[in-house]
Structure formats: structure tokens, C-alpha cells
N, C-alpha and C positions, 0 to 999 in steps of 0.2 A: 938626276938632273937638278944644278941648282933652281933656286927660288927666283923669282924673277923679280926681289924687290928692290924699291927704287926704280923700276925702269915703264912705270905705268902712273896713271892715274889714279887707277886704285889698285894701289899696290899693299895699301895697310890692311883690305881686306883678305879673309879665307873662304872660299867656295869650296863645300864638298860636293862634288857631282855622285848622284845616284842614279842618272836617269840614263837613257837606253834610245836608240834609235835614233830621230832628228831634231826633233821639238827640243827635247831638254837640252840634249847638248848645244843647239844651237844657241836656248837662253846662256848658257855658262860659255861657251863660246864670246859672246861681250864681255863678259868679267877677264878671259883671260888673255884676252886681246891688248887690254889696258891693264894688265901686269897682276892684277888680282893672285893671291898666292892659290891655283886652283890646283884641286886635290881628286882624282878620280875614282872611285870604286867601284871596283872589278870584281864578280866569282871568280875565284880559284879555278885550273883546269880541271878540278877532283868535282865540281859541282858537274854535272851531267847535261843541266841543259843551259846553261850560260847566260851571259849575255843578250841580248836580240843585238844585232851588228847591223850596219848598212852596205855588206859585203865584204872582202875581204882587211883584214886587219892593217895590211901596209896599201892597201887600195886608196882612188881617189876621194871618195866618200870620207872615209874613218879619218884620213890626215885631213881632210878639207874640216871637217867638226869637231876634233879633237887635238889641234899642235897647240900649244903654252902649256901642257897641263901636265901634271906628275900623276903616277898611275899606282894605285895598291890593289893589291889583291883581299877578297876578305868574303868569307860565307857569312849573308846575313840569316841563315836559317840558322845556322851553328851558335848552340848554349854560350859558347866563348867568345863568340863575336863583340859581345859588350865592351868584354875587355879592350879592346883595339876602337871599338865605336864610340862610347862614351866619351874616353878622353878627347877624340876626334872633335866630338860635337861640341865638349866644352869650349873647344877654340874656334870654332865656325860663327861667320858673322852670317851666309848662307847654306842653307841647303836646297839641292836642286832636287826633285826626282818627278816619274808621270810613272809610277806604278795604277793600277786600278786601285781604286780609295778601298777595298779590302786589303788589299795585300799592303798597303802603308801601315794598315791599322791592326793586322796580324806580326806584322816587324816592329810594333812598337818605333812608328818612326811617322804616327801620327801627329799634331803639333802640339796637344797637349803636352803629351810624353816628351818630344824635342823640348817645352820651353818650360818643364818643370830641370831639364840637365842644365838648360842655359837662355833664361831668361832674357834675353837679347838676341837670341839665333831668330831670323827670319826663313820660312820656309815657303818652297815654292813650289807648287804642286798643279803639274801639268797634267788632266786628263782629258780622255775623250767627248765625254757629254756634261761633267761636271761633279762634286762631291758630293750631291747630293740628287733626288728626280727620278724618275719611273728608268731611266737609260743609265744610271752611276755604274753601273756594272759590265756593261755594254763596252768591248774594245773599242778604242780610237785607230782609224785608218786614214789619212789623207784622204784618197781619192772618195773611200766611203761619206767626209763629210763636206769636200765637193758637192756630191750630189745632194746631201741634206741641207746645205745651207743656200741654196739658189745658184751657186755660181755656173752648174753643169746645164744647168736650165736655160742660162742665158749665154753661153757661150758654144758657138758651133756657126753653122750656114741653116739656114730657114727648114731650108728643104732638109735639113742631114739630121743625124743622132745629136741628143746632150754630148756635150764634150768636156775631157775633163781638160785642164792647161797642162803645157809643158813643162812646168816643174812641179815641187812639191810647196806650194804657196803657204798651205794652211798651214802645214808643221812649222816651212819657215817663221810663218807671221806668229803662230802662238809661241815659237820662242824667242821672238822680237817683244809683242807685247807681255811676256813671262819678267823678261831682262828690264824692260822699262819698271816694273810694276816693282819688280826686286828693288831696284835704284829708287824709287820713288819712296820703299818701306826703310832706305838705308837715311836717306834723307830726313825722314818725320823719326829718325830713332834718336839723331843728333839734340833734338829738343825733348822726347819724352823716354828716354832711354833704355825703350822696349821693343820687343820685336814683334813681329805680326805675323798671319800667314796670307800669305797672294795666290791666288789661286786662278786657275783659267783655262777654260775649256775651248778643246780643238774648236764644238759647234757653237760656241760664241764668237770665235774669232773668225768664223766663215762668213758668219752674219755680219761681221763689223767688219769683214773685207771685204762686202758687198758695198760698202758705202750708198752711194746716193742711187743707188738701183732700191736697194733695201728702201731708203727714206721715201724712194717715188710711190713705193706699196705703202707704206705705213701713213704716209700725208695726205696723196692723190688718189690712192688705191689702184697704179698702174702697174702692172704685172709684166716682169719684163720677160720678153721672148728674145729668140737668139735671132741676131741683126747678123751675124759673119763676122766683118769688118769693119762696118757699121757704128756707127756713134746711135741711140736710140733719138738721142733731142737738140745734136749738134751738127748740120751738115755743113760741106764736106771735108767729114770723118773719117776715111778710111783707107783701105789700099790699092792702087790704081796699077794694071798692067802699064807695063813703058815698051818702045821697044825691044828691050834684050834684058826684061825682069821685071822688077816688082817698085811700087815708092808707097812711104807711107806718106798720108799729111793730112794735116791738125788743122785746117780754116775755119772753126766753127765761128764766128762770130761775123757782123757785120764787116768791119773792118776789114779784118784776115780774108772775108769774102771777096772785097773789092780789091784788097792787093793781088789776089789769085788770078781773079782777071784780065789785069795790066798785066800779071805776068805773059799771060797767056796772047798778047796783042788782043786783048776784045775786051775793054773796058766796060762796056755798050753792055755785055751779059750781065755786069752784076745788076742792071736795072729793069733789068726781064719781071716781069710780075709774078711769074711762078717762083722767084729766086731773090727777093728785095730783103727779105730777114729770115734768119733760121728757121722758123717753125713755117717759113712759107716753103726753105730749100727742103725740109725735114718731110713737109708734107707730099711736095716734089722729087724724090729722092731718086726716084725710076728713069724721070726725064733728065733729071740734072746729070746722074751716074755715065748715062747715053753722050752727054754730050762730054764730057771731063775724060772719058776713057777716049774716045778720038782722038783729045788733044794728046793725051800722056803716051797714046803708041807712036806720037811722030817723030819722037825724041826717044833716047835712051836716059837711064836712071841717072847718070853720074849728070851731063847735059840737063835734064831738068834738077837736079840737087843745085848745079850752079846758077841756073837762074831763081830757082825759088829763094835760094839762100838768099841772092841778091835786094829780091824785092818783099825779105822779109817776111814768107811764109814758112810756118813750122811745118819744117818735113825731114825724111828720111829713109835709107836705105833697109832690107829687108837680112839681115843679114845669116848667117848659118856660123854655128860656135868658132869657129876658125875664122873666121873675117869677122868677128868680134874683137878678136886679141890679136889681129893685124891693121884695126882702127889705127889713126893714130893719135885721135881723141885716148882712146880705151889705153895707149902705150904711155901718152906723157902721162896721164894721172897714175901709172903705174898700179893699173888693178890688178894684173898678174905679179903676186909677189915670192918671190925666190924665199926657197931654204934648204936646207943640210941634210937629206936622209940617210941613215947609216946603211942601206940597205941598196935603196934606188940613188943614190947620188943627190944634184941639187936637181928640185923640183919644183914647180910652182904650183902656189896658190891662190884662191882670191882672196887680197887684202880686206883688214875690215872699213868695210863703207862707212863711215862714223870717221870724220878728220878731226883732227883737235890739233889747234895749232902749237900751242908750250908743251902737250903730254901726251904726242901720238901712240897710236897703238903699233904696236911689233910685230911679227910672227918672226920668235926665234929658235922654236922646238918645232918637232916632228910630231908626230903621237910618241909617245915611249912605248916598251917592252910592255907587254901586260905583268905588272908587280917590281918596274925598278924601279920606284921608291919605298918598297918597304922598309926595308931596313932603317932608310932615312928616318921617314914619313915617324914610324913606330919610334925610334930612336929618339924623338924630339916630340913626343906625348908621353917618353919616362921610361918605357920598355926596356927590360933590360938583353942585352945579345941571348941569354939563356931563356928567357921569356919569348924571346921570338923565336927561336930554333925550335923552341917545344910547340908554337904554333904551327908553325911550319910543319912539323911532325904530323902533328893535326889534323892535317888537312883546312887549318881554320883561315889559314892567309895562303 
């Protein structure tokens, strides 16, 4: 595959990805979105227990985290690894991986070691509890740090089990703030000419996707319980039966309050005394609920979308992944974005959210083969055709 430069933002960069699963990839994922020249390493099929995958290889997962990027194969256990590693590292402005902080530091690919090869490489190391603390050792899970970081606690129906959300948020977010934190160390390297290491755990990133739930305990000392639907300090927050479905909508504020009203021909309720300002709706939430679900079953969803839209209340449909990508919001922005499988034909994927208007991001690879770039990849760090055959032999690439 070639290089993809020139055709990105940061396309002067080299990303070597080491990491496995969602978090890292998804941090390298931004680099190679914006043309970053990113470099993947892969064990060899001869290593026994591989990769950690997110199903299968040409599946929607693995293209959805891994298209822009050239792929090598390489045992990092194996004596000879170096040879193929090191010169790797000399040219790497990143390195990505979320091994457990042992196993970084057993590969010699802790950052000491990285930035006595190349004093400029920034490294980013994704773990589950952090690299250092009584948990360093302790695997990282999603949903396991759902539950440790308050979000399962707070999400669900009153009466029901902690719930965890429908996607994988945390991994998402710790390789969102991975990628920020990387670009942030590219940035301060421009003025001091050095590299750094970024570091950032799954359980911090829980807590800081907690936001202002988090800040209510730590300011107020309010402990948040699970509301459903529910806004905890904004009513009405939440999602109202209609006749033939579901609406979400946003009025927490005065205002938005008294627009809901009009909508609703009853002006006259927004000046109810149990309903005059939020913490009085918030405090009312029982009575209010009782009367707002009336209104919303005498209409259907689409019928109350157009009047609310009208009178300027934030709201919205309940949708199921398929009438997501039949929006036609969701179609002009073009979030489902086409490409080329050698295998499945053209597929889609979702675009990277990040627009940039002079340097947009592309998806114009697939994932590759596991190791078609080696040949390249090693070719263009000095290797000679006989020096890679013999690895090959090896079992080392």
C-alpha cells in the first residue's frame, strides 16, 4: 500500500501502532485519518497467541479501527526483533501501544529505552488503571471500568440493575483523549525539540467522562443515582411515550420551559408554581412527567418533531442503527463513508468526525493483509531483500 503523503494534515508524521484491541487503535485511528504515515505491528502467524482482535480480521470492527494504515508483521519476543524495530523507532515521531506497564518494560519499549533510540519519539501508553498504583497490573476492560468509574451507577431506571451504555465509550474516549494528548506533545516538541511520554488510563478517563456528575460529588457532595431518562437537575429532560413511539427533548431551562408550553396550546402551565424554574420542575418531576406524557400520546413522534422543531424546542427521534443512516441529516453530512475492500467489495464506514475545512481526513484503505508491507516498510529502514528473506525464515517478521 502506498504512503498516504501529501494527502492529510499530518502527513509529515510516522505513527508506529503497537497496540491491540480499541483504545489504541482508535488513538492512531486520528493520525491516520489525517494522512499520518501509520505503520501497524502485527505478530507473525508463528507467534501462538497473537494479536487480541475485535473479531474477525476483514469484520466490521477491525476495518472500522484500522483503514489508512500499512501493516507488518514482527515478533516482539524474538532476539532479532531489534533489528527491524529499532530502525522503525528511529523514524517514528509516535508510538502508540496499551500493553500492561510490565509487559512494555519487559520489551524494552518502555520510554526510557524508546527515547534514548530517538530522542524525539513521543510515546503513548494506554493502560487500564495507570503506570503506576496498587491496580498497574490489573487488566483494563471497558465495561469493568464502567462500573468503577460511576457511569453504571448512574445509568439505568431507578427501580432496575447498574447499566452499562451501548457502546464501548470508555475505550472510545481513552483513545480520543490518547490522540488529543499525542498532538498536544507534537505541538510543545515544535518549540523544545523533545519528546515526551502521554500516558492515560481507561479509570481516569471514566471519571472524566463522568463530567459534571463527578464535579456534583466532589463540589456538593451529591451522589448521583440512576434517573432512567431523566436529566438529575434539568427538567424536562427526558424521553416521553408519543402515540406510535418514543421523542427525546431537551427544555431544561426556563425559557425552553415556556416554549414547550405554547407548543403544547397551554401557555398558562409554564406558570403552575410547582413548574416556575428548574429545581422547582426537578423537584416536581412526578407531577410534571404525568402531565407532559398525556400531552405527547395524542400526537405521533414525527407530528410532535414538527411542532416542536417549530417553536424551538430541542428534541428528537429515538432512533435504531438503521434509521440512523436513513436520516437525512446523518446522509448530507455523509457519515457513512464508502471504500474499496479487496475482499467484500465497497463498504462503508464511519467517517472521521473531526472536519477540517483546507486538510480533510480521507478513508482510502481498508485494513491490509496482516504483513503487506513488509517488504516495503523494511525496505525503506535499509534492509536488504536477503536480510528479509532470512527473517522471514525466522519466523521473526
Amino acid at each position: 500500500m502506498q504512503k498516504l503523503l501529501g494527502s492529510g494534515a499530518l502527513s509529515r508524521f510516522r505513527v508506529v501502532d503497537l497496540s491491540q484491541v480499541r483504545a489504541g487503535p482508535t488513538c492512531v485511528k486520528q493520525f491516520a485519518d489525517f494522512g499520518a504515515d501509520v505503520i501497524k505491528v502485527e505478530p507473525p502467524a508463528s507467534v501462538p497467541r497473537g494479536e487480541l482482535y475485535v473479531g474477525a480480521r476483514d469484520g466490521a470492527d477491525m476495518q472500522n479501527l484500522h483503514r489508512n494504515k500499512r501493516s507488518i508483521t514482527l515478533n516482539l519476543k524474538s532476539p532479532r526483533a531489534k533489528q527491524v524495530l529499532e530502525p522503525l523507532l528511529r523514524t517514528a515521531d509516535v508510538v502508540v501501544e496499551n500493553f500492561r506497564p510490565d509487559v512494555k518494560d519487559r520489551l524494552g519499549l518502555d520510554y526510557k529505552t524508546l527515547s534514548a533510540i530517538n530522542p524525539r519519539v513521543i510515546l503513548v501508553s494506554i493502560s487500564g488503571f495507570g503506570q503506576e498504583g496498587p491496580y498497574r497490573d490489573r487488566p483494563g476492560f471497558d465495561q469493568v471500568i464502567q462500573g468503577m468509574c460511576g457511569l453504571m451507577s448512574a445509568t439505568g431506571t431507578p427501580e432496575g440493575p447498574p447499566t452499562r451504555t451501548g457502546a464501548s465509550v470508555i475505550d472510545v474516549g481513552a483513545g480520543l483523549y490518547a490522540a488529543l494528548g499525542a498532538m498536544t506533545a507534537l505541538l510543545e516538541r515544535e518549540q523544545s525539540g523533545k519528546g515526551q511520554w502521554v500516558q492515560c488510563s481507561l479509570l481516569h478517563v471514566g471519571v472524566g467522562l463522568m463530567d459534571y456528575q463527578a464535579a456534583r460529588y466532589l463540589v456538593e457532595g451529591d451522589v448521583a443515582a440512576r434517573m432512567g431518562n431523566e436529566h438529575p437537575t434539568s427538567m424536562p429532560t427526558s424521553a416521553y411515550p408519543t402515540a406510535d413511539g418514543f421523542i427525546n427533548i431537551g427544555a431544561g431551562g426556563d425559557d425552553m420551559w415556556r416554549r414547550l408550553c405554547r407548543a403544547f396550546g397551554q401557555p398558562e402551565l409554564a406558570d403552575d408554581p410547582d413548574f416556575l424554574t428548574d429545581p422547582d420542575r426537578v423537584r416536581n418531576r412526578e407531577r410534571l412527567n404525568g402531565l407532559l406524557g398525556e400531552h405527547f400520546r395524542s400526537a405521533t413522534t414525527a407530528q410532535w418533531m414538527s411542532r416542536l422543531a417549530d417553536a424551538d424546542v430541542p428534541c428528537g427521534p429515538i432512533y435504531t442503527m438503521d434509521q440512523v443512516f436513513a436520516d437525512p441529516q446523518v446522509q448530507h453530512s455523509r457519515i457513512a463513508a464508502p471504500v474499496v475492500h479487496p475482499r467484500r467489495g465497497e463498504i462503508r464506514l464511519v467517517d472521521q468526525v473531526v472536519k477540517l475545512t483546507r486538510t480533510p481526513a480521507h478513508i482510502v484503505s481498508t485494513l491490509e493483509d496482516k504483513g503487506g508491507s513488509n517488504d516495503e516498510v523494511l525496505g525503506e529502514l535499509g534492509l536488504s531483500a536477503e536480510t528479509i528473506a532470512e527473517l522471514r525464515s525466522e519466523q521473526v517478521i
